[in-house]
DOKOL-636758 format. One record per residue (C-alpha): z, y, x; residue in one letter. Coordinates in steps of 0.1 Angstrom, whole numbers, plus 5000, padded with zeros to 4 digits. Example, Ala and Ser with C-alpha at 12.3 -4.5 7.8 and 13.67 -1.06 7.14 Angstrom:
REM residues 2
507849555123A 507149895137S 
This chain:
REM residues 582
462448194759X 460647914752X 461447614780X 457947524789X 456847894791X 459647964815X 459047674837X 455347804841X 456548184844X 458748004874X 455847864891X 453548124886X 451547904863X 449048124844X 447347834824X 450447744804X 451648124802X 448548204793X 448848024758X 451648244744X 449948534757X 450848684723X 454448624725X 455348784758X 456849064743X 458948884722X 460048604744X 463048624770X 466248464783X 469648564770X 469748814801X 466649054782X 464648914812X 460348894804X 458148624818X 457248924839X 461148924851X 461048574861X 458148594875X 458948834899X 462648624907X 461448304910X 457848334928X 455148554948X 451948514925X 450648864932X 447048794912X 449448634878X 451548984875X 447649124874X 446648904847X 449748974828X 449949354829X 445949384820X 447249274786X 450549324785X 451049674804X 454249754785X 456449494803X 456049724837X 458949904827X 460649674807X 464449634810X 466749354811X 470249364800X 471049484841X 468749764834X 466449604862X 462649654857X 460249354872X 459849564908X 464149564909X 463849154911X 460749184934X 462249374957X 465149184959X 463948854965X 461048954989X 458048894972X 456249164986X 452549074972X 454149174934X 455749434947X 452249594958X 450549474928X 453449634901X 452949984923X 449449944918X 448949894887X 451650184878X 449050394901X 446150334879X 447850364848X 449150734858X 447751004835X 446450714808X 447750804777X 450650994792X 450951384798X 449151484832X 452651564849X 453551214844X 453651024875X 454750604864X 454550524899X 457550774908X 459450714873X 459250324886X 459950344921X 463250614909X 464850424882X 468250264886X 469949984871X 472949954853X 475049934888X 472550254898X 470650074927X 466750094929X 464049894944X 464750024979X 468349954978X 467449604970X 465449604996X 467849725019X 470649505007X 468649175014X 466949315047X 463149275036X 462049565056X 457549545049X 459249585011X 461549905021X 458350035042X 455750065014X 458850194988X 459650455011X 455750555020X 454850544980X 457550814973X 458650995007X 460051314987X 462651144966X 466351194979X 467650854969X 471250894953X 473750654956X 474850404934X 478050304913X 479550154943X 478550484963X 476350344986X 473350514993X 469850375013X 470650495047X 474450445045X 474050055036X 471150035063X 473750155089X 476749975076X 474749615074X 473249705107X 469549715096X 468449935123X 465149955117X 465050025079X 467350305092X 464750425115X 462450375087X 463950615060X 464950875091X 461250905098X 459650875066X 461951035040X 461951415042X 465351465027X 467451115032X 471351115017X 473250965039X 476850935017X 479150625017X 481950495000X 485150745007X 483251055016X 481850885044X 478250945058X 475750745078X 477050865108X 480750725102X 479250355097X 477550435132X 481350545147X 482650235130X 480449985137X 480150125176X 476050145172X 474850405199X 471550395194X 471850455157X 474150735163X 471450915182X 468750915160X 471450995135X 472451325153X 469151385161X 467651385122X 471151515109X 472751705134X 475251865106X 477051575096X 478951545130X 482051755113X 481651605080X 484951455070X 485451155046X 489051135023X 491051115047X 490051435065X 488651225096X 485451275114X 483051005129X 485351135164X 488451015147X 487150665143X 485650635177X 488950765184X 490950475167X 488550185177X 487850305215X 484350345212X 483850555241X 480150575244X 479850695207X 482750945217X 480451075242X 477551135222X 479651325193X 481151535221X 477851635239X 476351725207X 478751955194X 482651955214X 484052195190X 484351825166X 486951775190X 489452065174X 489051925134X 492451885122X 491951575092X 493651765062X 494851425046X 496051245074X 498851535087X 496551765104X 495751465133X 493151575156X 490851285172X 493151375205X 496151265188X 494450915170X 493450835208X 497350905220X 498350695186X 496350355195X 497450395229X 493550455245X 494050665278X 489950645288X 489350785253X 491951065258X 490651165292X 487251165279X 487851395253X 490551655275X 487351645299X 485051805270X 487951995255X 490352095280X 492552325260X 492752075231X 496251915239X 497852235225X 496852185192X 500151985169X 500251785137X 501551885100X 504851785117X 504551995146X 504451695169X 502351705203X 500351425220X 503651385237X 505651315207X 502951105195X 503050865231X 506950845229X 506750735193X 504150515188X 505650335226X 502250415241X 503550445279X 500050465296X 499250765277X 503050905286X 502350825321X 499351035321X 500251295299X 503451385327X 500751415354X 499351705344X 500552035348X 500452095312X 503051885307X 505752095312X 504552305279X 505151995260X 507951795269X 510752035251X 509052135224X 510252045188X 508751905156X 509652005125X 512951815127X 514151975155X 513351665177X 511951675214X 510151375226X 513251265242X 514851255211X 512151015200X 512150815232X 516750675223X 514950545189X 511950315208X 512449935212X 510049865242X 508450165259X 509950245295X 510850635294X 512050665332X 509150935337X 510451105304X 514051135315X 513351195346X 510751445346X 511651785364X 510651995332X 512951805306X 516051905289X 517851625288X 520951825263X 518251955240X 519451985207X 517851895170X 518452035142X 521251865133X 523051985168X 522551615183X 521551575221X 519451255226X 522951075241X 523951145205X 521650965189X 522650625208X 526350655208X 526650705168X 526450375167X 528950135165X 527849845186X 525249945216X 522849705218X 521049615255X 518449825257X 520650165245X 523150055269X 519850085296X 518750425282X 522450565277X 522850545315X 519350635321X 520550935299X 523751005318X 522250995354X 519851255349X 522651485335X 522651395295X 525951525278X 527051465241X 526651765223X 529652035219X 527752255189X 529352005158X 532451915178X 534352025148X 533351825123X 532451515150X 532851195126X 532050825135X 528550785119X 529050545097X 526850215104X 523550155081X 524549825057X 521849575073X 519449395045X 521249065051X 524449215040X 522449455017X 521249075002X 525148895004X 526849184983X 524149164952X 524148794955X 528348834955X 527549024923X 525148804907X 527548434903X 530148734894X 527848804867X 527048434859X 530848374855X 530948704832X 528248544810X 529948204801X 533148394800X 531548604770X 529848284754X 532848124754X 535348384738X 532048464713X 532248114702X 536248124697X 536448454678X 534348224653X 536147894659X 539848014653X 542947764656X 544547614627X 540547644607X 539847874575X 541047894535X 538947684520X 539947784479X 542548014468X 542248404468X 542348424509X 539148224510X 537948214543X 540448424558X 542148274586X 544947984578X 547048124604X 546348444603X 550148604598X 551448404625X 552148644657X 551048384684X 547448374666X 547548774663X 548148734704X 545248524704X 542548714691X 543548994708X 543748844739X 540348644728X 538448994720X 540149194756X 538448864776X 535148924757X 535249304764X 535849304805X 533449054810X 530649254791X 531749544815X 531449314843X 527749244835X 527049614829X 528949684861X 526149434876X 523249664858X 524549954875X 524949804911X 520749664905X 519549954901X 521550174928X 520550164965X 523950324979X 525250104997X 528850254993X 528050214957X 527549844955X 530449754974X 532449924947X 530749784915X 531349414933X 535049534934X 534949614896X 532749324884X 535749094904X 538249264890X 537149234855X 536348894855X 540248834869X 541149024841X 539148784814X 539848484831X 543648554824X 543048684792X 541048384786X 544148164795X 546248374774X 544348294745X 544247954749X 547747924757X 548248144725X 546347934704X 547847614713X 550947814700X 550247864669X 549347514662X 552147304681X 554947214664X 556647084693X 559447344708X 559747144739X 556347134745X 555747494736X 558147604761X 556847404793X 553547544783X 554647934784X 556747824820X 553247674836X 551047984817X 553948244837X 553848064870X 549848074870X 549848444860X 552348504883X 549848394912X 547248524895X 548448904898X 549448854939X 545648674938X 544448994928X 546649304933X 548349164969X 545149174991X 546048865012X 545048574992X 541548624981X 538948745005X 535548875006X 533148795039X 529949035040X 528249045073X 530149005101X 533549115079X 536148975062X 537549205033X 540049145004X 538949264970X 541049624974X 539649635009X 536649684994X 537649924970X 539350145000X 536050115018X 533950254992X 536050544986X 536350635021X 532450645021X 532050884996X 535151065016X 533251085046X 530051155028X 531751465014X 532951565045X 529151545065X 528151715032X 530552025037X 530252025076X 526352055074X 
């Protein structure tokens, strides 16, 4: 566009514009945008958008690049005069030159741009509500979809808390959508965003989107639920209880009962047990009560009250899908205080899971009791709690989870195992190549090996190709323990992976000793060397096959390299064994 016609489009200048009145058509910025575009961005000149469309009528619905007409940028920055004058000159041009069921005001006010927003969500978006009022009274009918972003009028009103251009739409539009990103609807922004007073008029214009459910299966009653908005809770629940009972399909069959119990809000509960009385029987997809739900998530309030009421009893030995009661789930908590659990007259303190474990089980499986299972282990035993007799059998010491910090020391073991591997292997490449004693250089063995008949160098490349080969197993060996998450497993690969490098470091020596062999001349010297090469292999093999010398520290242990070895295999023993008992 040409410079000085765009700084007078800017300022509304119509004495400048008007001398390329015969270009307007063709002028525009790299964006598609008219002088009718920028006019409508950058000013409110009401009486120049007149004086252009008398000649120029065509640019009314002309597109940029952002498929935005004139009344898109109008909207958006608030410059209400040209939005009036655009609508009324679309009104007077309707049914000139067009078919009489062509409307140019609606096909305006309805088109969307590239993103799929109109003029009214513009309007909406930058809160110019006189600009959203005469949109919405020039085309009342129209059920505004949403856009790209799937955000529709109302939604966006709601969720940017533009109460009043929510009234707006609610009272003028006849059919309003009401969708939101997610499956959500208006009245989920109004649960959200704890707004009352949009919630009512909400409920009152669209009464059947109280059990509409976004993606994840919730309700606006779940999210009052989660946030504690108790006053909106009370409003869903007076208009229609029975949203009380909806299960959310993709969230494990959680009723707004149990997100209350999860987020640890006892007013909420009570408020929505005092609408729905009978609602505490309902479970989740894992067959866990509101009781399960307090012990697990540590919400003692909600435990406290839950054991107050009679209904309580009906609860507190019933089992998920695991077999587990909530006392089961209380031995695994870090914080909550459970004396009203174990205690309670109702509970079963030698309940058993599917696995045939009472709760005093579950703490004394492990190896070291820590504080607080020392506290619930006698809580456990005063009231009456037994270990359980069903498995007796087969009764093993459970064998202790690996930590991640020992997890972490046995792959870092493995790793410099692996870094020794890999110089071990450059190495004994580069000698296979470098040989003692050098190459033919003429004669019919050309480039054969000069001492290539002598046993000592035959011992050499032998030995030379055996160091290359374990220490390529020992970096495959570190591959394998990567990509495994047995914890048995990797203690056994770091076995192997020290064992082979032993293997090449000796081999290693061998060679060298070899080679210095086959090029010595000196018997005397020859022989000291092979006495030193026997006394290190010597200590070498107690090193590695007499487990006392060399040690391995992971965690709070100290093991020798066949301790480790014996450790692995009596994991896979005892895995076997919990296997076959089961």
């Amino acid at each position: 566009m040409d410079p000085e016609l765009y700084a007078a489009a800017q300022s509304g200048n119509w004495v400048v514009m008007k001398r390329f009145s015969d270009y307007f058509y063709s002028q525009h910025t790299p964006v598609k945008d008219t002088v009718l575009h920028v006019l409508a961005e950058s000013c409110d000149s009401a009486n120049v958008v007149q004086l252009i469309l008398a000649k120029h009528g065509r640019l009314l619905m002309k597109l940029n690049k952002r498929g935005e007409t004139a009344l898109h940028l109008a909207a958006r920055n608030g410059h209400l005069g040209i939005v009036r004058a655009l609508i009324d000159y679309a009104k007077s041009e309707a049914g000139h030159g067009f078919p009489p069921c062509f409307d140019r005001r609606k096909r305006m006010l309805r088109m969307a741009s590239v993103a799929g927003n109109t003029a009214l969500y513009e309007a909406v978006w930058n809160n110019f509500y006189d600009i959203a009022k005469l949109l919405v009274q020039e085309d009342p009918e129209f059920r505004y979809p949403h856009n790209h972003a799937v955000e529709t009028p109302l939604y966006l009103a709601v969720e940017k808390g533009r109460h009043n251009i929510m009234v707006l739409i609610l009272e003028s539009c006849k059919t309003p959508s009401y969708l939101g990103p997610g499956d959500k609807t208006a009245l989920h922004a109004a649960s959200i965003l704890n707004l009352p007073e949009s919630m009512k008029l909400i409920l009152e214009k669209l009464p059947n989107l109280i059990k509409n459910a976004d993606n994840f299966g919730w309700t606006a009653l779940h999210y009052a639920a989660k946030f504690n908005h108790q006053d909106i809770a009370r409003l869903l629940l007076s208009a229609d209880r029975s949203t009380a009972y909806v299960a959310a399909k993709n969230d494990g069959s959680k009723t707004a009962l149990h997100i209350a119990v999860i987020h640890g809000h006892v007013a909420l509960v009570q408020q929505i047990l005092s609408h729905c009385p009978d609602c505490w029987v309902q479970i989740t997809g894992k067959s866990r009560n509101m009781l399960h739900l307090a012990v697990k998530h540590e919400k003692g309030e909600v435990l406290e009250f839950v054991l107050q009421n009679s209904w309580a009893s009906k609860l507190i030995n019933q089992k998920d899908n695991e077999g587990n009661t909530p006392l089961h789930l209380y031995v695994a908590t870090k914080n909550l205080d459970g004396n009203c659990l174990v205690n309670h007259p109702f509970v079963d303190v030698n309940s058993f899971d599917d696995s045939d474990s009472t709760p005093l089980d579950r703490i004394i499986g492990d190896d070291q009791l820590s504080e607080r299972q020392i506290l619930m282990k006698d809580q456990l035993e005063q009231a009456g709690g037994t270990r359980g007799y069903r498995n007796v059998a087969t009764v093993k010491k459970i064998l202790r989870a690996a930590s991640p910090d020992e997890v972490k020391r046995v792959e870092k073991l493995a790793e410099n195992y692996s870094i020794v591997a890999t110089l071990i292997i450059t190495v004994t490449f580069a000698a296979g190549f470098t040989v003692p004693g050098g190459y033919n250089s003429d004669g019919p063995h050309k480039g054969m090996a000069v001492l290539g008949k002598k046993a000592a160098f035959i011992a050499f490349v032998f030995s030379d190709f055996l160091a290359m080969f374990f220490s390529v197993d020992a970096v495959f060996e570190h591959v394998k323990l990567v990509r495994s998450k047995n914890y048995g497993f990797k203690l056994a690969a770091v076995r192997t992976i020290g064992e082979r490098i032993c293997q090449a470091v000796t081999l290693v020596m061998i060679a060298f000793l070899t080679g210095l062999y086959a090029v010595l001349q000196n018997l005397a010297v020859m022989i000291v060397l092979c006495v030193i090469a026997a006394g290190l292999l010597h200590q070498i093999f107690i090193t590695v096959f007499h487990d006392r010398i060399r040690t391995i520290s992971i965690g709070r242990h100290t093991f020798t390299q066949l301790d480790i070895t014996q450790i692995a295999l009596d994991y896979f023993w005892r895995q076997d064994l919990t296997e076959a008992a089961d």
